[in-house]
C-alpha angles and dihedrals in degrees: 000000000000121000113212087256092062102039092047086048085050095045092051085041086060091038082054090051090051087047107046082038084060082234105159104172083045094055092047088056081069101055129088111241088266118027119182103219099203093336098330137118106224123167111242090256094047083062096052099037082058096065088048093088091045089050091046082047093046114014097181089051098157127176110212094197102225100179125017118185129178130205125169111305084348138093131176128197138201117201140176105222117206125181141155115244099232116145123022123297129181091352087315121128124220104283089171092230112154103235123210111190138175115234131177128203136192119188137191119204124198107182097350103308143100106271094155139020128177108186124181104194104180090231093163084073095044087056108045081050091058088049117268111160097011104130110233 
């Protein structure tokens, strides 16, 4: 028999395989009606529209989940993110350097779904390695 720890790991295990698949309509099915991303109520689409300019910018974007801890209804999660910078992103044109960032996640479930998520990506790495800054 699974214990809650164990369903909620294997429920975020099949959300990561959505994600790192790019499967929108498969990640919303994840998500409460209304989910509050860092404090604030998005509808399940808004959250995954959000990761569309990241995936046109890196289209291999991929999360290697490095820690994941369970407490109660929370799980937080450490991953190592890789991608190829291949379309613009933030005013950047593609540069085709290959990115490697920390991010850290905190989720809330209510009924088995993603209610809340606090996530912390170091973005300032991810663009000083595709060149901001860099005098050319």
């Amino acid at each position: 028999m699974l214990t809650k720890r164990d369903e909620h790991r294997s429920r975020y295990l099949s959300y990561l395989e959505r994600c790192n698949e790019h499967d929108f309509d498969g990640m919303a099915t994840f998500y409460t009606p209304t989910i509050k991303v860092n404090d604030v109520p998005m509808d399940p689409v808004a959250v995954t529209t959000q990761f569309s300019h990241l995936f046109a910018a890196f289209p291999d974007w991929h999360w290697d989940m490095r820690n994941l801890l369970v407490d109660g209804d929370y799980i937080a999660l450490h991953f190592t993110v890789t991608g190829t910078h291949r379309g613009a992103f933030r005013g950047i044109e593609a540069t085709g350097r290959r990115v490697t960032i920390s991010e850290l996640t905190l989720y809330r479930l209510e009924d088995g779904k993603f209610a809340e998520v606090w996530d912390q990506a170091d973005m300032d790495a991810l663009m000083k390695q595709i060149g901001q800054g860099e005098h050319r």
